[in-house]
C-alpha positions as CSV (number, residue, x, y, z in Angstrom):
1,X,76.5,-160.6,86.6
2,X,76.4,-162.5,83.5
3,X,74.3,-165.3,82.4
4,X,77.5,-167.9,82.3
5,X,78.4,-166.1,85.9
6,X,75.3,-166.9,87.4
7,X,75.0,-170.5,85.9
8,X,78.7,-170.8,87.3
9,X,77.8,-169.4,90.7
10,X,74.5,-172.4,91.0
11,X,76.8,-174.8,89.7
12,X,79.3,-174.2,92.7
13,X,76.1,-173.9,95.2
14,X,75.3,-177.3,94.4
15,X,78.5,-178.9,94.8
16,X,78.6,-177.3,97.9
17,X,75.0,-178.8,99.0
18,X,76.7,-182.7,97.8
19,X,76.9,-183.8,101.5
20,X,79.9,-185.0,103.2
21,X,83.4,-183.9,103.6
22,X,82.4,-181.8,100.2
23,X,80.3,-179.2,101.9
24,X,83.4,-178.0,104.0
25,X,85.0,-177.1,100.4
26,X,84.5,-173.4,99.2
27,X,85.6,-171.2,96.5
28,X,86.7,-168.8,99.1
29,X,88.8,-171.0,101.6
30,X,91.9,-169.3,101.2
31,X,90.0,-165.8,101.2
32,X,92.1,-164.7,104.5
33,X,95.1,-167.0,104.2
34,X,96.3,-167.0,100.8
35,X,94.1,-163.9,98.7
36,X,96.0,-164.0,96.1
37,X,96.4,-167.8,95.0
38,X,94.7,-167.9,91.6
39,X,97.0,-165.1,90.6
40,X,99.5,-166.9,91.0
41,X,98.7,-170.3,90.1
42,X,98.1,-168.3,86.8
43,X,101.4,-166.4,86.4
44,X,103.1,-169.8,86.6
45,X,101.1,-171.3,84.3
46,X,101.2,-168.5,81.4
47,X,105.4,-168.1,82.0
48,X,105.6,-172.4,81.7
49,X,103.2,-172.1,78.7
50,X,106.1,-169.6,76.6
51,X,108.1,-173.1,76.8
52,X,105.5,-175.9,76.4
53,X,102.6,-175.0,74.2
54,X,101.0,-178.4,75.1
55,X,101.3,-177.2,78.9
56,X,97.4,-176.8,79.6
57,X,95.9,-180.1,78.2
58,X,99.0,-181.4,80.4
59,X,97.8,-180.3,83.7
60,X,94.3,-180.9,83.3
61,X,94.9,-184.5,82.3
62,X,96.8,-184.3,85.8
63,X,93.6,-183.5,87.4
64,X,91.9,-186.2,85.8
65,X,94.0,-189.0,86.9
66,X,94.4,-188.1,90.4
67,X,90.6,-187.7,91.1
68,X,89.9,-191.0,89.5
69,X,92.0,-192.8,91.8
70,X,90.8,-192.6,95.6
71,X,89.5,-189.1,94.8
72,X,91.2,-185.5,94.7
73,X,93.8,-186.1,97.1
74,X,97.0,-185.6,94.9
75,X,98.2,-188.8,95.1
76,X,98.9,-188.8,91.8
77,X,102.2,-186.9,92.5
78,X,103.6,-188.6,94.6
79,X,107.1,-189.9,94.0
80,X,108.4,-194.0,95.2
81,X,108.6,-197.6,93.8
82,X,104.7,-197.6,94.6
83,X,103.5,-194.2,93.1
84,X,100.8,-193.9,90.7
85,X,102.8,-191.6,88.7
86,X,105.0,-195.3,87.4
87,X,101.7,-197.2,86.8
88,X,100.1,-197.2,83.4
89,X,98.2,-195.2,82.1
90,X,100.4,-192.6,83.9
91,X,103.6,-193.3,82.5
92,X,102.5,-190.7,79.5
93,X,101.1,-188.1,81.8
94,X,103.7,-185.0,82.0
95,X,103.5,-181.7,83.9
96,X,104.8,-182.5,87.2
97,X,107.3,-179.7,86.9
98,X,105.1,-176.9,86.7
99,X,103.0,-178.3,89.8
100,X,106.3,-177.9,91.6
101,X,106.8,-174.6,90.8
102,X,103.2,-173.7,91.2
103,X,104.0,-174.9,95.0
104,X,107.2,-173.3,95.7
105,X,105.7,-169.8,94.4
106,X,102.5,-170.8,96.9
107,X,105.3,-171.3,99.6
108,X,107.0,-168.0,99.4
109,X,103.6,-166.3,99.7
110,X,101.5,-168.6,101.8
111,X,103.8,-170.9,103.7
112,X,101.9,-174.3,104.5
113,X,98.5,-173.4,103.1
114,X,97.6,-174.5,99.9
115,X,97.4,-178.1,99.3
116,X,98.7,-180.0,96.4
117,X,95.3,-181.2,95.4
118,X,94.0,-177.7,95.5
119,X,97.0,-176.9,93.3
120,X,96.1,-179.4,90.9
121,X,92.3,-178.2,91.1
122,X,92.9,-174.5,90.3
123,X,95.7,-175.1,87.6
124,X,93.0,-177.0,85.9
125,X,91.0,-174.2,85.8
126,X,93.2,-172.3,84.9
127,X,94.7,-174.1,82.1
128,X,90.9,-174.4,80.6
129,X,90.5,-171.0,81.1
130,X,93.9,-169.6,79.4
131,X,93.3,-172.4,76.5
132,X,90.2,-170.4,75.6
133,X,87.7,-172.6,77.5
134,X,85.1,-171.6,80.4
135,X,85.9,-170.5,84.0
136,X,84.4,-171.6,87.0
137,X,84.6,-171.2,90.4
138,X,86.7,-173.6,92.3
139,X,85.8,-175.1,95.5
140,X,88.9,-175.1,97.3
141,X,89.9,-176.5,100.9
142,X,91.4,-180.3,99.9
143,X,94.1,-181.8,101.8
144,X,96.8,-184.0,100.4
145,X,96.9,-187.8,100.6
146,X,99.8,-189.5,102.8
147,X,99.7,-192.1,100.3
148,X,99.5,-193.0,96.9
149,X,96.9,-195.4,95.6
150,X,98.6,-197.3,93.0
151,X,95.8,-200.4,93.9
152,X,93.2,-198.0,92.5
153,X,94.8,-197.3,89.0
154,X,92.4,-199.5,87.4
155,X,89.7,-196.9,87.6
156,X,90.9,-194.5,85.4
157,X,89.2,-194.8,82.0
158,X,91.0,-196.5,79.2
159,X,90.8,-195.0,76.0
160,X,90.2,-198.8,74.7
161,X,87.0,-199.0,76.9
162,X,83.7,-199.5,75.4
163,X,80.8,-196.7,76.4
164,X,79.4,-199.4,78.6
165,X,82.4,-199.6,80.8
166,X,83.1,-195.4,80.2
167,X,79.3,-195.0,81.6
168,X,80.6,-197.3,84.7
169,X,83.1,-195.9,85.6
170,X,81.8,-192.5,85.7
171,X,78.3,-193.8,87.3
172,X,81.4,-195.3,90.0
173,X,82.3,-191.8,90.8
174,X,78.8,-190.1,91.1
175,X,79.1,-188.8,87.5
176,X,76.6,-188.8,84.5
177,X,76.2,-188.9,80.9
178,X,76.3,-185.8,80.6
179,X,79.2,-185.5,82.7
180,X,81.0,-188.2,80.5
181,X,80.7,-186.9,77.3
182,X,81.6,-183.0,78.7
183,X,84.9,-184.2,80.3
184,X,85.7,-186.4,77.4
185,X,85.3,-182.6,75.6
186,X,88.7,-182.2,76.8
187,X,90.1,-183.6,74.2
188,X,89.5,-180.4,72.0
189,X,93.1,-180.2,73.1
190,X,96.1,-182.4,73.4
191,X,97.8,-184.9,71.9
192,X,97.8,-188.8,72.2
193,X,100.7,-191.5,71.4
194,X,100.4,-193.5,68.4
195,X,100.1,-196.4,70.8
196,X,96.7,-195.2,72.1
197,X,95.3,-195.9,68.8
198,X,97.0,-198.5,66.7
199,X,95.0,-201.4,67.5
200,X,92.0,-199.3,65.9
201,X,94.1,-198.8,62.9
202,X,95.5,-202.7,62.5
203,X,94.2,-204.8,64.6
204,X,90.5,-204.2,65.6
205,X,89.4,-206.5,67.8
206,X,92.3,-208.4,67.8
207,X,91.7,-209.4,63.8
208,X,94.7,-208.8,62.3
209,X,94.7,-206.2,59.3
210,X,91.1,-205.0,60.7
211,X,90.5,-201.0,61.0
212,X,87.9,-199.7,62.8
213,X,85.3,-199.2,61.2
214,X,83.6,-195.8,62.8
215,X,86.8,-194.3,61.9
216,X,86.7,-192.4,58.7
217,X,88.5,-193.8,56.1
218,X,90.6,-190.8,54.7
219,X,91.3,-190.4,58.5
220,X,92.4,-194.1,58.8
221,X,94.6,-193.7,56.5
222,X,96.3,-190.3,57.3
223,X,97.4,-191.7,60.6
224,X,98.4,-194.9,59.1
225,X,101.3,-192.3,57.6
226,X,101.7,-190.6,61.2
227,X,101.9,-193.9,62.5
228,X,103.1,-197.2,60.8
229,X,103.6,-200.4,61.6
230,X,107.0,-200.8,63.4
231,X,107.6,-197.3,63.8
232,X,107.5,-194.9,67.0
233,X,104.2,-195.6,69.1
234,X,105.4,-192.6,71.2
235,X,105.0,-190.2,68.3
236,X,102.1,-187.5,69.2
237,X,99.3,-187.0,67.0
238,X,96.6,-184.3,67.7
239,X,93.4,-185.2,69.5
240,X,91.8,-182.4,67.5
241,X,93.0,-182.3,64.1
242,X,91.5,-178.4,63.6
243,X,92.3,-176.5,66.7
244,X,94.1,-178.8,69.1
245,X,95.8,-175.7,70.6
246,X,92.2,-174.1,71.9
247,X,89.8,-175.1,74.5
248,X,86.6,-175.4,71.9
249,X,83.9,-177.8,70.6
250,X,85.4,-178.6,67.3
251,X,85.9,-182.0,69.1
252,X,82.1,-183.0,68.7
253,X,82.2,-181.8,65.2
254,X,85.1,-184.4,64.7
255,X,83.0,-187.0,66.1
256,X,80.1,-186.6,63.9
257,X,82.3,-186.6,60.8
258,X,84.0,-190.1,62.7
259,X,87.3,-188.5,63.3
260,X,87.7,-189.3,66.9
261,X,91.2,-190.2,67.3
262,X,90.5,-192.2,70.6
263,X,88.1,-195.2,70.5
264,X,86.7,-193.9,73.7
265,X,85.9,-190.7,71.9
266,X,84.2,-192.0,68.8
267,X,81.9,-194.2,71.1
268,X,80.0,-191.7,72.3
269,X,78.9,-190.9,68.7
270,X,79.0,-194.0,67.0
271,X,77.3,-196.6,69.5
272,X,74.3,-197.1,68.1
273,X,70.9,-195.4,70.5
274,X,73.1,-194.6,72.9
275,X,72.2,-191.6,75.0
276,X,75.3,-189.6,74.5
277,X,74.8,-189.4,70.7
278,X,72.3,-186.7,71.2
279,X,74.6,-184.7,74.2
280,X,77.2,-185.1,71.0
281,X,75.0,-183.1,68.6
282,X,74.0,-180.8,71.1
283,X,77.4,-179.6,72.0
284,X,78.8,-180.3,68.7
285,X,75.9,-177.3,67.5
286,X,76.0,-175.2,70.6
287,X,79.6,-174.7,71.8
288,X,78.2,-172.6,74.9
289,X,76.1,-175.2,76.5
290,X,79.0,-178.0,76.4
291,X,81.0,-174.8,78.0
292,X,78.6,-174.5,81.0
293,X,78.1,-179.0,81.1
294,X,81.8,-178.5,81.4
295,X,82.4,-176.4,84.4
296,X,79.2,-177.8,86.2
297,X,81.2,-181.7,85.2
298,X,84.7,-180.5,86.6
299,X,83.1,-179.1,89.8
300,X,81.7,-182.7,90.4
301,X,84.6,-184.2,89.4
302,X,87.0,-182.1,91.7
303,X,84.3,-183.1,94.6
304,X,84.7,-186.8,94.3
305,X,86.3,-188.0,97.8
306,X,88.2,-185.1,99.1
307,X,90.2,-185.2,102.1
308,X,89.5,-182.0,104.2
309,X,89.3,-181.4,107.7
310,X,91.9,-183.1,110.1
311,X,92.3,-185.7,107.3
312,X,95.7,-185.6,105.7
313,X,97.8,-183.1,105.1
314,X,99.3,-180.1,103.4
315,X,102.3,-180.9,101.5
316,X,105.5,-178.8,101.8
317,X,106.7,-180.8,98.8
318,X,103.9,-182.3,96.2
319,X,106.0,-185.6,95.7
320,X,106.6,-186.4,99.3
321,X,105.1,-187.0,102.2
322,X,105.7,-183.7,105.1
């Protein structure tokens, strides 16, 4: 077993040990009942990926959104005039296909046995894994939500937030500084609208013709071009101007040269004494220890307020209730 394995394997021992409803969630739940569910959440997941090269970051933005609403309950897929899916910040999120037919291959082999939120869970994985990022072992064993949460929306962090309110919303959900700035790490892929980051680019603080100014100049002004007044704020810009394709920690480099694309990116680096400044540098120089804060963060976040047991139920259909 390798050093990453074994740092994996007391990483998913401790999220086991949380207490609660988490310590009925293990990484081999469907052992007897569905063996061979990572392989296919996988196959899926590398055919959709020949169509949409932005597939990955996709589903593991999918992930984030539904656990910080109510938990990992896959409410977030839910379909009707109340979902969560029609509430912003989720009007941008995307992927909802594949998760479908991630579930309807799960059907064919394992009728009625893996949950949506488990779906959602091991995709994740997945997708960090294929994109060239860690793997982890998944606690599995979530049931699906029999509603959707739209009240709760207001957790999810906004890319306008300031660390303060980042740090409380995370602190919210049982996670850390060190879990903050590791998940935020997932922007070393993806893209974002324009209209996540115009304000920083002309109106900073609501001062009219103000740019931010932790964002590089030369940087300013190249997405000034990508994105100009009165043109398309859905237009897509990359997260991580070098390698916004791969799962990697060129993103903390890009934040210590103050080419953070997102506001709530280039706060962890450029608040002054703030804690996460250091977890910056120390990922930013050592891409294999923000790879292991990174598992050990999304095996926290996938525990936050599962539903397992008796409680809810397993989907047939992720955007309905059974």
């Amino acid at each position: 077993m390798s050093r990453f394995q074994i740092i994996t394997a007391l990483f998913l021992v401790a999220a086991t040990m949380l207490g609660g409803s988490n310590a009925q969630l293990s990484a081999t739940f469907y052992a007897k009942t569905c063996p061979n569910v990572s392989t296919i959440v996988r196959t899926v997941l590398q055919q959709a990926q020949g169509n949409d090269i932005w597939i990955f970051p996709k589903i593991v933005r999918l992930h984030f959104h539904d656990c910080f609403v109510n938990g990992c309950d896959a409410s977030l897929l839910l379909n009707g005039t109340d979902s969560e899916k029609t509430a912003p910040p989720n009007l941008s999120t995307d992927g909802y296909a594949v998760i479908d037919d991630i579930k309807t291959a799960l059907e064919k082999a394992c009728p009625r046995v893996v949950s949506c939120a488990d779906i959602l869970a091991l995709a994740a994985q997945l997708s960090v894994t294929l994109g060239g990022g860690p793997t982890w072992q998944v606690p599995l064993g979530r049931r699906d939500s029999r509603t959707a949460h739209r009240e709760g929306i207001g957790g999810i962090p906004s890319q306008h937030d300031s660390l303060a309110n980042l740090a409380a919303r995370f602190k919210s959900v049982g996670l850390d500084s060190t879990d903050l700035v590791a998940l935020s790490g997932v922007h070393t892929f993806g893209r974002a609208q324009c209209a996540a980051f115009m304000d920083r680019l002309y109106n900073f603080n609501n001062v009219s013709g103000s740019v931010d100014p932790t964002l590089n100049a030369t940087y300013a002004k190249a997405l000034q071009q990508r994105c100009p007044k009165g043109g398309d704020v859905t237009s897509l810009i990359d997260l991580d101007e070098q390698t916004s394709l791969n799962f990697d920690n060129k993103y903390f480099l890009s934040l210590q040269n103050r080419r953070g694309l997102l506001q709530s990116d280039q706060v962890l680096f450029s608040t002054n004494g703030a804690e996460t400044v250091g977890i910056v540098n120390r990922f930013a120089s050592s891409q294999s220890q923000f790879f292991a804060s990174f598992a050990k963060a999304m095996i926290k976040m996938g525990n936050i307020s599962p539903l397992s047991g008796s409680n809810g139920e397993v989907r047939l259909d992720c955007r309905k209730i059974n």
